[in-house]
C-alpha positions, 0 to 999 in steps of 0.5 A: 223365656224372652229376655224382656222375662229374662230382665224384669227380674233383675229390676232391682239390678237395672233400676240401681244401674240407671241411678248410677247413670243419673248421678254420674250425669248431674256431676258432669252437667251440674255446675256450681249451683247445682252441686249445692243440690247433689245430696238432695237429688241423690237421696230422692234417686235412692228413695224413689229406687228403695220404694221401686223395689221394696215390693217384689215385681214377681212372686215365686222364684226364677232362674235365668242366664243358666242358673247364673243369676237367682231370683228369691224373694228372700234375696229380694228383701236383703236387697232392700236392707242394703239399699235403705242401709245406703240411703242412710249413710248418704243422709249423713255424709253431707257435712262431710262432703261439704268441706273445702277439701271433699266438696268437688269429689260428691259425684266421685263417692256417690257412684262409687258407693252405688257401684259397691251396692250393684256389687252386692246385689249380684252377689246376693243372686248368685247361682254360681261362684263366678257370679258371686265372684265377680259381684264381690270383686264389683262391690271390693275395688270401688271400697278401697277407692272408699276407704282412701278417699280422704287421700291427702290425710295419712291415716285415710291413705294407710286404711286404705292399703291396709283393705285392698292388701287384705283384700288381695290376699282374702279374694286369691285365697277364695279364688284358689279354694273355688279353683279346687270346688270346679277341679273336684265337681267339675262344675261352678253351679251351686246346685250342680255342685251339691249333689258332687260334694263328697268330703274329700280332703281337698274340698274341705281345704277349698272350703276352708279357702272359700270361707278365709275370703268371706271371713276377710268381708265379714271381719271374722277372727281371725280374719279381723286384723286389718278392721280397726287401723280401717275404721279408724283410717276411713272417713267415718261415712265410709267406715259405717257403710263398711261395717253394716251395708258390706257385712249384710251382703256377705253374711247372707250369701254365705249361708247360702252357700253353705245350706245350698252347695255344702249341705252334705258336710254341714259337720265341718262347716258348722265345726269351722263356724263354731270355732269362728263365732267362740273366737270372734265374740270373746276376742272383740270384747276384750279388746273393745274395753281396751280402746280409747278411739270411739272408731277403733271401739266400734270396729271391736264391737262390728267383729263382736256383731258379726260373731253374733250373726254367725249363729243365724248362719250355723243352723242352716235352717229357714228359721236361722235365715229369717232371724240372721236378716232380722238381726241384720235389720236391727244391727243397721239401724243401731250402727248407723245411729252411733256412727251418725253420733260420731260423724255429726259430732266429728265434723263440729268439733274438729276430728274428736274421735276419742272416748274422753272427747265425748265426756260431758257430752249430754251438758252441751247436746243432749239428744245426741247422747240419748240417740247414742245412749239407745243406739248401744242400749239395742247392740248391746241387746237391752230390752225393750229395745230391738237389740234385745230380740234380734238377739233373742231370736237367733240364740233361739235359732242356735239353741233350737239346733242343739248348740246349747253351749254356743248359745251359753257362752254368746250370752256370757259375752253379752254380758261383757258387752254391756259394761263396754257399752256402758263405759261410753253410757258413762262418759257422755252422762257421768264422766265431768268435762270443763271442756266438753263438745260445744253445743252444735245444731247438726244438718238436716240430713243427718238430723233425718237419718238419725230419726229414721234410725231412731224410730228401727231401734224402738220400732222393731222391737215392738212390731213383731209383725216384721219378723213374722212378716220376713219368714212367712214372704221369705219362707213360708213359715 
């Protein structure tokens, strides 16, 4: 295979270097004026590159520098989420990045969110730990940088110590336990490896080790300590795109791994899961009814999600993976609406993050509490809204597998999820306000993300040809 074969499968990979080399460019020749465009020639970079890669450039599935780099179809579409998830956040960052203190730092978080989604997506085509290592390493360090961007407030600054300490312990465990994986295997390939998994004591303690760092990435319990003082620290564009755009990535190459490399102790590692998911939807729940920041509850409800998500990945079947990327779709679009509800009305109304703050909230601006009304409508899984079928399919896939009583206690916890959720419902419709949020008019970037959002939470629901669509181009099925 020539490399100009060897390359055009890594399109998506070249086309988003290329936008990072764009956007480094216009902050070093872009003046004054032509910083007042930077959001708008960052977003028809990202659109144009959504719209380049949202269709495959080839069919089948292809192995290139040795099996290093994999191209899927199925990786191919995750690609595309993160991507449309990242145009988004940057539709909604503008107010924010407009502020005295952040306006001459554009180019500084537009080229380091893209490099964290160059991260992700050699990550997502891994065929071998150092690979997948380095994409994770890729997509982490420039998140720190993220999480403190906001250098001189103390919260931004102790967020972001907080993620790059976990961070460091999360990615040496991980390395010591794929040190263990290429002492007993004596190889890094996923293939390769699956065929020298035996059991053995040590490469389930290197799979315990390999599963703390994704459990870091994913904000697992008990891996989960560090997420709510970073939601909470980070500004709140940041912490959206932490807590769907970086959790998409790790979910889906974690069941790849898993179904890939370790399907020979598939009892340990669905053993392991389950423990996990059983923890992390009770755990957030309980403590998400407790908060009284808006971030902090949100950062309860990610844990809770990612729980959810979890259950696609225990069955290890092309029906779990089809529902997990549906489910990631529909968790997108209803977190990102939220989070664009809490940063609009953050950056207007001097920093209120706080429950009480959204009180009244509906008298001054009404459509801003029906988007965030439907946005926790659908994470919290009510017809007809798209949450309600992202959670339907995969309950169906873990129930299809024979986890009957993982599935009843994920639904008990749906349950409780619901009065947490309504709890904001209640304070922006019911909860009385001498004072609420004045009434504001928000950018149109935000207006725009909000729609798009909008439109996945009532859409996908309805379309069900999205679904079908996934696991016929993914799969076959």
């Amino acid at each position: 295979m020539d490399y100009s074969a060897i390359f055009s499968y890594m399109y998506t990979e070249i086309a988003l270097a290329g936008v990072i080399v764009a956007v480094l460019l216009y902050d070093l020749i872009a003046g004054e004026r032509g910083r007042r465009y930077f959001q708008t020639f960052v977003c028809l970079l990202m659109l144009f590159f959504v719209a380049g890669t949202v269709y495959p450039y080839h069919g089948g599935t292809a192995d290139v520098f040795g099996g290093m780099y994999q191209y899927t179809p199925v990786a191919g579409i995750v690609k595309s989420i993160l991507a449309i998830g990242t145009l988004i956040v940057f539709l909604q960052s503008d107010a924010w990045l407009s502020r005295e203190d952040t306006r001459f730092k554009r180019g500084e978080f537009y080229v380091l969110t893209l490099s964290t989604l160059l991260g992700m997506d050699f990550m997502v085509s891994a065929g071998h730990f150092m690979m997948f290592f380095i994409g994770m390493e890729l997509a982490s360090v420039p998140m720190a940088c993220l999480v403190a961007f906001d250098k001189y407030k103390g919260n931004s600054a102790e967020a972001g110590a907080k993620f790059i300490l976990s961070a460091l312990f999360a990615s040496g465990l991980m390395l010591y336990g794929i040190s263990f994986f290429y002492g007993t295997a004596g190889t890094l390939y996923f293939e390769d490896m699956a065929a020298k998994i035996d059991g053995s004591p040590l490469q389930i303690l290197s799979l315990v080790f390999f599963f703390t760092g994704l459990g870091f990435k994913l904000s697992l319990v008990p891996f989960h300590l560090w997420t709510a003082d970073t939601y909470q620290g980070a500004p709140t564009s940041v912490t959206s795109y932490l807590s769907v755009v970086s959790k998409a990535a790790a979910a889906f190459i974690l069941t790849v791994i898993f179904v890939k490399v370790f399907p020979s102790v598939s009892d340990y590692w669905q053993l392991m899961l389950y423990i996990v998911i059983v923890l992390s939807i009770t755990v957030a729940n309980v403590f998400a009814i407790r908060q009284k920041n808006l971030k902090r509850f949100m950062a309860f409800s990610s844990i809770s999600q990612a729980g959810y998500i979890m259950l696609g990945v225990i069955c290890g079947t092309p029906y779990g993976m089809t529902s997990l990327i549906f489910y990631l779709l529909v968790y997108m679009a209803a977190n990102l609406a939220a989070f664009g509800v809490i940063s609009t009305v953050e950056q207007h109304s001097g920093g209120k993050t706080g429950i009480e703050d959204y009180n009244g909230l509906y008298r001054t601006n009404p459509k801003l509490a029906v988007i965030m009304t439907l946005a926790l409508f659908s994470l919290a899984g009510i017809p007809p809204f798209a949450g309600f079928f992202s959670k339907f399919f995969i309950f169906a896939a873990a129930f299809e597998q024979g986890f009957h009583v993982l599935v009843f206690i994920a639904l008990i916890n749906t349950v409780i999820s619901l009065y947490y959720y309504l709890l904001i419902v209640k304070a922006m419709f019911i909860t009385p306000n001498e004072n609420p949020v004045p009434a504001f008019r928000s950018d149109r970037g935000t207006r725009l993300s909000l729609l798009l959002c909008l439109a996945g939470i009532i859409a996908l629901g309805i379309v069900s040809s999205v679904f079908d669509g996934i696991g016929l181009y993914s799969f076959g099925m």
